[in-house]
N, C-alpha and C positions, 0 to 999 in steps of 0.2 A: 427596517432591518439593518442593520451594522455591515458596513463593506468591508471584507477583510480580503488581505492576499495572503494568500497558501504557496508555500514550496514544497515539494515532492523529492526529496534525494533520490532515485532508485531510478535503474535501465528499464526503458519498454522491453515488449517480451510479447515472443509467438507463442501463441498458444492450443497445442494440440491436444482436443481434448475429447474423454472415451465414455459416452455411458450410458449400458445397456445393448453395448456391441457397433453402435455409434458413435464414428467420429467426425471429429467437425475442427478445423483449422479457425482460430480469431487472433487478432492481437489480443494483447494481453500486455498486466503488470500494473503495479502499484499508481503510477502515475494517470491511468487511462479511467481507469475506477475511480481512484478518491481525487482528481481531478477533475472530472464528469460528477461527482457529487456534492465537490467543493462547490462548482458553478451553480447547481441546483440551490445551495444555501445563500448563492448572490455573492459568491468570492470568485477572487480572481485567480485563474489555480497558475501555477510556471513548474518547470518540472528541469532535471539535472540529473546527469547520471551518460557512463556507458552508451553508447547507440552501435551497434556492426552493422555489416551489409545486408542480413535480412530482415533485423529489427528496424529498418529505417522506414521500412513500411507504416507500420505500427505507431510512429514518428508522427506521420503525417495521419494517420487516422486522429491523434493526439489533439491534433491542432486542428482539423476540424470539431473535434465535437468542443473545443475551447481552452484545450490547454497548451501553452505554449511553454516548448523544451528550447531551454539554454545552453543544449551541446551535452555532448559530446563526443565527436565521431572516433570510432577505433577500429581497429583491421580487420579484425572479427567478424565470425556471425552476427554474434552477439545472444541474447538467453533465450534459447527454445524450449518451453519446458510440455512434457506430456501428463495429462492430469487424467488419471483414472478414479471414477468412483463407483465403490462397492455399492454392496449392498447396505441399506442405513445411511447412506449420504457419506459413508467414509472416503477418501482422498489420495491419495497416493501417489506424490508427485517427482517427475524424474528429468534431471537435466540433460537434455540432447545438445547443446551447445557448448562452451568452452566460457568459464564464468572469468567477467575480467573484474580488476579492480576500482574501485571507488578511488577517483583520482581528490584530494583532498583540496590539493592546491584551486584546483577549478570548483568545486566545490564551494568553499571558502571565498573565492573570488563573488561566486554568484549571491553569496547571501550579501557581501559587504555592498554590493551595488543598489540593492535593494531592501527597502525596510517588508519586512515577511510578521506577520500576526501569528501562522502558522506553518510550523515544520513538520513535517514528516518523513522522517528518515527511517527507508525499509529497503535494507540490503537483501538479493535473494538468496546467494546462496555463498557467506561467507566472505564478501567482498568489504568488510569493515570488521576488524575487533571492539568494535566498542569505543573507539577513540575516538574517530570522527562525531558519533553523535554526543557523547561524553562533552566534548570540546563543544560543540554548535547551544547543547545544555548551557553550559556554564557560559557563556558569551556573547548571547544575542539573545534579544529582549521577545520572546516568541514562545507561547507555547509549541513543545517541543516534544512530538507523538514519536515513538518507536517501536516499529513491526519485530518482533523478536525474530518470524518464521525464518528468517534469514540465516540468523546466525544458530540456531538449532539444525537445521539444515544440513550448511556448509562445515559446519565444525563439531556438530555431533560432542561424541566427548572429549574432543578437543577443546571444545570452548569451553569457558570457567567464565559464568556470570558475573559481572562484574560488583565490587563493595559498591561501589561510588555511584550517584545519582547517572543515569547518561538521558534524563529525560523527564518531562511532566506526566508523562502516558506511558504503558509497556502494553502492546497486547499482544498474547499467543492465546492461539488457537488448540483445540484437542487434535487437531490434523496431526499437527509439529508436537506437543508435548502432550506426554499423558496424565502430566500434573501441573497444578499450577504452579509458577515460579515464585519461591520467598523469599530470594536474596532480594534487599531495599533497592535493588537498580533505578525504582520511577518513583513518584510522590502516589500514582494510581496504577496499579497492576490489575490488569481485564485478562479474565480469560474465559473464552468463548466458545459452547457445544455445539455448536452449529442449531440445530433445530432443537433442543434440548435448554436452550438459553445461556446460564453460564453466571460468572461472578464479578464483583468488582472487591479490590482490597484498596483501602485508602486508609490513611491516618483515622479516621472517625470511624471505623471498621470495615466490616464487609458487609456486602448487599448480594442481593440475587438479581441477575437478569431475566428478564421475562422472556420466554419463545419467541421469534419472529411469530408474528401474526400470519404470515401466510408464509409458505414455501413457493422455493422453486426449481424446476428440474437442474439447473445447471448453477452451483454457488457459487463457477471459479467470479473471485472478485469481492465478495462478499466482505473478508475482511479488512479489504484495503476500504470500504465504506462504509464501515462500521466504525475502525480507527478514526478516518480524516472527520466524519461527522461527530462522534465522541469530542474531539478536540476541539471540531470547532463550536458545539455548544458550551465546552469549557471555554475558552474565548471566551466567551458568550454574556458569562455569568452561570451560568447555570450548577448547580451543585453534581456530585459526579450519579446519584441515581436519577434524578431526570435527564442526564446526557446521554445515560446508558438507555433508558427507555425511549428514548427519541432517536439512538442510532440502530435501537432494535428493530424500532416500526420502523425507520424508512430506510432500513437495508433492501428488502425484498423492491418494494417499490421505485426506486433507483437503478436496481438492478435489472428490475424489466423495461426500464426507462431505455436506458442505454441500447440495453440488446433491440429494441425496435427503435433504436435512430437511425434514420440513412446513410447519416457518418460513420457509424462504427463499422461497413462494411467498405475494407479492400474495394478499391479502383482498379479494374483489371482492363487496358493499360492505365498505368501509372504515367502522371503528367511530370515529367521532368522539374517542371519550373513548381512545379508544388512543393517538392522535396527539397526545398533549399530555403531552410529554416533554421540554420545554425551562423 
């Protein structure tokens, strides 16, 4: 199997999450998920972005189950978000913290230090216009994933999808958008029903996703492993319908992975000298 390194643009993130009148506190966020999935494929995942004072936790769950963040501390909380799901696995997700920006320059810093196979850059909630990954696209030799949910999110109709390529991958979910996106933004436009399957659009047309094979109670996560694994069977060689059906099946199984590792669960106390990983 091919060893690739992955980078992550995006802040860890707490995660308070509701359903069925149940709730349950985890970290959370792009990095933790397709980080933890990247590993499972035999990559090396590193992660950048935002950190505040309560996401530092989350930090350190990171870096144990394998992936290690290259900074960045800010004053902040940092992204607490509350995820409620309906009925039908619907989503509804709301920021309790104060969203900071995607600092570029650090950013930037971290890719040139390192040679990365794979990007994935997913803002949560409007901390990039399209520039940063636009720019990270056109200039470094990496397949190059972008989570749309972010900037649907935080800009709503404010944002204006961009003409221009900002990436090899786009995926949004039905959560974020109630239709698929057809401004050319990526070379492969994914977009994903959760338990219903979903589409892919490429140059050579469109394809249909297959259902996850098995569900599960709790999807927060779900697309950030469905992305990072897409991408990196593109890496791969793989053409984009067997990427798609290989990040179908081993979403769910990933997912249960994670939730029973002993790392993904909060140290209550928290070791000082753990936490200084920046």
């Amino acid at each position: 199997m091919t060893i690739c390194r992955v980078l992550i643009v995006s802040p860890p993130t707490v995660d308070v999450v509701e359903i069925g009148g149940s709730i349950v506190r985890r970290p959370g966020g792009p990095a933790l998920y397709a980080g933890y999935a990247a590993g499972k494929l035999g990559c090396r995942a590193y992660a950048v972005g935002p950190v505040g004072y309560t996401t530092l936790d989350t930090a350190v769950v990171e870096r144990r189950l394998g992936v290690e963040r290259l900074g960045y501390r800010v004053v902040g909380e940092g992204y607490v978000y509350r995820h409620k799901y309906k009925a039908g696995g619907k989503r509804v997700s709301t920021l309790l913290g104060r969203p900071e920006p995607l600092d570029p320059a650090r950013v930037l810093r971290v890719l040139s230090a390192g040679a990365y196979n794979v990007v994935l850059v997913s803002p949560l909630h409007g901390e990039d216009d399209g520039g940063l990954a636009s720019y990270i696209h056109n200039n470094f030799n990496a397949i190059t994933a972008v989570d749309l949910q972010g900037y649907y999110r935080g800009y709503a109709s404010l944002w204006t999808p961009p003409t221009a390529r900002i990436g090899s991958l786009a995926h949004i979910s039905s959560d974020d958008a109630s239709d698929p996106p057809r401004e050319p933004m990526a070379n492969i436009i994914v977009y994903t029903r959760g338990e219903a399957g979903g589409e892919v659009f490429s140059p050579s047309g469109s394809l249909t996703i297959p259902p996850p094979p098995k569900l599960v109670e709790d999807p927060t996560g779900a697309g950030d492993i469905f992305t990072i694994v897409f991408a990196i069977m593109l890496f791969r060689g793989a053409p984009p319908g067997p990427a798609a059906e290989a990040a179908a099946t081993m979403t769910p199984e990933i997912l249960e992975s994670i939730r029973s590792d002993e790392g993904f669960q909060y140290s209550v106390p928290q070791s000082s000298s753990e936490a200084l990983w920046i």
